[in-house]
C-alpha positions as CSV (number, residue, x, y, z in Angstrom):
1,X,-49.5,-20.2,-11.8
2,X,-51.8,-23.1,-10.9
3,X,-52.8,-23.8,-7.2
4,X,-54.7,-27.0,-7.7
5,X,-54.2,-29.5,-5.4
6,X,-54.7,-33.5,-5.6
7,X,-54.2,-36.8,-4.7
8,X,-52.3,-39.6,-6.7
9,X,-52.1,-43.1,-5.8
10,X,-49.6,-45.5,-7.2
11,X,-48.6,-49.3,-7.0
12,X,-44.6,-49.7,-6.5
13,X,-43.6,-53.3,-7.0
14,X,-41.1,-53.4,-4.1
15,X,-38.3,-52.5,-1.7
16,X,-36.9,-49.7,-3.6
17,X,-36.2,-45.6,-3.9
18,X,-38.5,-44.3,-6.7
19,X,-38.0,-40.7,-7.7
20,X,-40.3,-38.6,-9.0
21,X,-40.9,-34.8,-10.5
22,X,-43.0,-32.4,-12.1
23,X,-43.7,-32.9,-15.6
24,X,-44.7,-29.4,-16.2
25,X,-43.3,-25.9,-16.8
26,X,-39.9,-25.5,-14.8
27,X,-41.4,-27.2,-11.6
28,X,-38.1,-29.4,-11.5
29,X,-35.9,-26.3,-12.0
30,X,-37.2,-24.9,-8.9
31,X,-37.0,-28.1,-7.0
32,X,-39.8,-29.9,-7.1
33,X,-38.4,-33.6,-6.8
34,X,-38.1,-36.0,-4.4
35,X,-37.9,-40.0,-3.5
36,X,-39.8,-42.4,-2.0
37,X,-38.2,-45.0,-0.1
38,X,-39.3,-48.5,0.7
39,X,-37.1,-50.4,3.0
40,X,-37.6,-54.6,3.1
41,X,-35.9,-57.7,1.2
42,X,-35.6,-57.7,-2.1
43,X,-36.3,-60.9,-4.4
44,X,-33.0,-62.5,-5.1
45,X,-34.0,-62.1,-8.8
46,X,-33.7,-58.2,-8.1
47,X,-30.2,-58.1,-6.2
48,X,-27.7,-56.7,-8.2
49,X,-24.3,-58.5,-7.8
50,X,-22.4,-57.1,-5.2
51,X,-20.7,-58.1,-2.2
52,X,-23.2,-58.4,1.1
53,X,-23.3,-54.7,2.7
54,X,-23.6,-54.5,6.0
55,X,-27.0,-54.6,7.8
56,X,-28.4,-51.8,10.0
């Protein structure tokens, strides 16, 4: 088993959920995932075409 520990540090382009998991052994399997969120507005290049949905 490896106990190491560490710090990552990543550049997300925007407003989003980005998922991650471990790429090694059965880490996923044993559920080691989750999601980042980052609320804001998103570029109307990135929108997808759907109807408005309602604000919070």
């Amino acid at each position: 088993m490896n106990h190491s520990k560490g710090t990552a540090k990543i550049n997300l382009d925007g407003p989003g959920t980005y998922y991650y998991g471990s790429a090694s052994g059965n880490d996923e399997g044993r559920g080691l995932t989750g999601s980042i969120v980052i609320g804001g507005e998103v570029p109307d290049h990135a929108k997808l075409d759907r109807p408005p949905q309602p604000r919070p």
